[in-house]
N, C-alpha and C positions, 0 to 999 in steps of 0.2 A: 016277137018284135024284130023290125027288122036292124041292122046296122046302119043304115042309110036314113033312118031316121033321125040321128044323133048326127048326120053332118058325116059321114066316114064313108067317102069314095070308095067305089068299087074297084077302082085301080089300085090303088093303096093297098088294099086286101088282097088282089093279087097276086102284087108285087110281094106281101110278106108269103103268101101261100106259094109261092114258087122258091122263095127263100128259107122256108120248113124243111121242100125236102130234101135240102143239103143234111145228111146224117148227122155230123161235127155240131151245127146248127141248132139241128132239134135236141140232141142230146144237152145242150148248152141251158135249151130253154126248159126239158124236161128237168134238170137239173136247179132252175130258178124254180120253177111252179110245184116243185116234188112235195115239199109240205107245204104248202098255201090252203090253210082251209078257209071255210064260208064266211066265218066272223072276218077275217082279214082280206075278204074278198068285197066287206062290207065298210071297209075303215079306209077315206079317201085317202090318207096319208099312206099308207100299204100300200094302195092300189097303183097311187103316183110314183111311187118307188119301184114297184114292179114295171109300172107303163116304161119307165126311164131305163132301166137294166133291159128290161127285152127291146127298145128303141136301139140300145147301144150295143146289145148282141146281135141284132139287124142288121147293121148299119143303116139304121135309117134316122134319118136327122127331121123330128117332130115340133112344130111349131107349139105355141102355148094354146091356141086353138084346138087342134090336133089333138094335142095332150088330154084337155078339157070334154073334148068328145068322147075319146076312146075310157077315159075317168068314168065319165057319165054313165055311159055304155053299158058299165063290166057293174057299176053301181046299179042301172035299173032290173038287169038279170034276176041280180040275187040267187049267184050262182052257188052251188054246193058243189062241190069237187067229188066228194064222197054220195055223190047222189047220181047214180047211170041217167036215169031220165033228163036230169038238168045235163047232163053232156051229152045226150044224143041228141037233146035239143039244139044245141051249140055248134055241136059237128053238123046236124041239118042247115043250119043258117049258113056255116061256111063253106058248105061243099060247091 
């Protein structure tokens, strides 16, 4: 599924994928997402907690909209962190 179906511009995604490969950055957000498993990948209040700390280690300033997508988004995955497939799915969508 794609991203763009949830409402989440391709510019957007850009702009954070150009903002990844600052090293300081990524290490920032490997450091938020480093134990985030599935169940908590599954629990909107976690989810909106993480969307807000990686928004604010971005800098990027996320409308309530915005927020509500990207929620949604990481909600319809049903991602497993600890499952390679579900991430090379994830890393395809964002390449």
């Amino acid at each position: 599924m794609s991203y763009q179906r949830y409402g989440i511009s391709p510019q957007f995604v850009e702009r954070v994928k150009l903002k990844m490969k600052n090293p300081a950055v990524k290490e920032k957000i490997r450091n938020l997402l480093g134990n985030v498993t599935k169940f908590d990948l599954q629990d909107r209040a976690k989810v909106r907690k993480l969307t807000r700390s990686s928004a604010a280690i971005l800098q990027e300033k996320l409308t309530e909209t915005q927020e509500e997508q990207i929620i949604n988004f990481v909600l319809a995955q049903k991602i497993d962190p600890n499952n390679t497939l579900h991430l090379i799915k994830l890393w395809g969508m964002f390449r």
